[in-house]
C-alpha positions in Angstrom: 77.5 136.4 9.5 80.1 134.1 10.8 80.1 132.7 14.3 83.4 134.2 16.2 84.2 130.7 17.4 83.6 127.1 17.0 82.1 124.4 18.7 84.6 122.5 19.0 87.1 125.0 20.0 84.4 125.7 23.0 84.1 122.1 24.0 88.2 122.0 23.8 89.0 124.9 25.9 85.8 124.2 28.4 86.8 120.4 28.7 83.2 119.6 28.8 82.8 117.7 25.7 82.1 114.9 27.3 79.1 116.4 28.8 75.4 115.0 26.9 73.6 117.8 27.4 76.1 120.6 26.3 75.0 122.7 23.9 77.7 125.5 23.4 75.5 127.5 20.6 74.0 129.9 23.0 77.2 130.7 25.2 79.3 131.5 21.6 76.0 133.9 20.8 76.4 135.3 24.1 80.3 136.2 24.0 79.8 137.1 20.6 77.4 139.8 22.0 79.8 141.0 24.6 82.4 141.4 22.3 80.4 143.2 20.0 79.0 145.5 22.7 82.0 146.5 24.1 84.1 147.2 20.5 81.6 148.9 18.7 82.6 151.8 20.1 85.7 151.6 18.0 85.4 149.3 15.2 82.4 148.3 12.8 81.0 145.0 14.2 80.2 142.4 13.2 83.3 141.0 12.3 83.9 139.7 8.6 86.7 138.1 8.6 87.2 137.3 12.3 90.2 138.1 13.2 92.5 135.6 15.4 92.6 137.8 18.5 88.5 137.7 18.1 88.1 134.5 17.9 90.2 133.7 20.9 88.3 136.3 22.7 85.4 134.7 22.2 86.0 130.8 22.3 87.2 131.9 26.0 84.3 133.8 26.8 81.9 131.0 26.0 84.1 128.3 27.5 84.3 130.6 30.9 80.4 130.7 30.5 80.0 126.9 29.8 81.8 126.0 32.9 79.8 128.3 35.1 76.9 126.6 33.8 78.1 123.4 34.7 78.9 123.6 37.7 75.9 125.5 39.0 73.7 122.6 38.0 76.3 120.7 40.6 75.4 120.3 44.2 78.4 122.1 45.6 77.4 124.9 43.0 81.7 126.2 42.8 82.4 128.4 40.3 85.4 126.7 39.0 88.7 128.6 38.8 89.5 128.0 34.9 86.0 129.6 34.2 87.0 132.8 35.6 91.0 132.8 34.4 89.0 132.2 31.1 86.4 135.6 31.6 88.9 137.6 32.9 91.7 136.6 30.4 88.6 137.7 27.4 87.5 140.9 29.3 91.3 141.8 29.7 92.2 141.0 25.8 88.9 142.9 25.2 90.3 146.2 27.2 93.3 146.1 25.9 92.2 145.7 21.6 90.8 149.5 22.8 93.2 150.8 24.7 95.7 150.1 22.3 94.0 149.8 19.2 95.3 145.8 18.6 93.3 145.1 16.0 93.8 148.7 13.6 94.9 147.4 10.3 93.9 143.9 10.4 92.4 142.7 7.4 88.3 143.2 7.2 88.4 145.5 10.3 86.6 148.8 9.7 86.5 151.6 12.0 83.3 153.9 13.3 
């Protein structure tokens, strides 16, 4: 089974890369299970292919969660803003790939 995102794309989007001690491995495991939670309702998970809209999804999820974790480990313990333009921006895609079906058709996307 394919990862939904990358790495890299994490690190990119979270602009933490230059951080030692981040490892983005658990945060993509953990949007990848939110994803998967909330569209299996509708679609056969996991994904194989993953489709664009996915992987977006979930290289924003696991940025959003990346930068949360960063900055609670700060003194001033801020959630910053991008982290939660990033969660809501996934949980919005997420609600609207099921209200309007955005990802019927695509190729590798089965239905329940």
């Amino acid at each position: 089974m394919a990862a939904y995102t990358t790495e890299k794309l994490v690190r990119d989007k979270s602009k933490l890369e230059n951080e030692v001690d981040f490892d983005p491995t658990d945060f993509i495991a953990d949007a990848q299970a939110r994803i998967d939670a909330r569209l299996r309702k509708r679609y056969k998970v996991p994904f194989d292919p993953v489709p664009a809209m996915i992987q977006s999804i979930a290289t924003n999820f696991a940025a959003g969660f990346a930068i949360e974790r960063d900055y609670s480990a700060r003194p001033d313990k801020q959630a910053p803003y991008l982290a939660e333009v990033l969660i809501k921006r996934a949980e919005a895609d997420l609600a609207d790939i099921l209200a309007d079906g955005l990802l019927d058709g695509l190729p590798g996307v089965e239905y329940i």
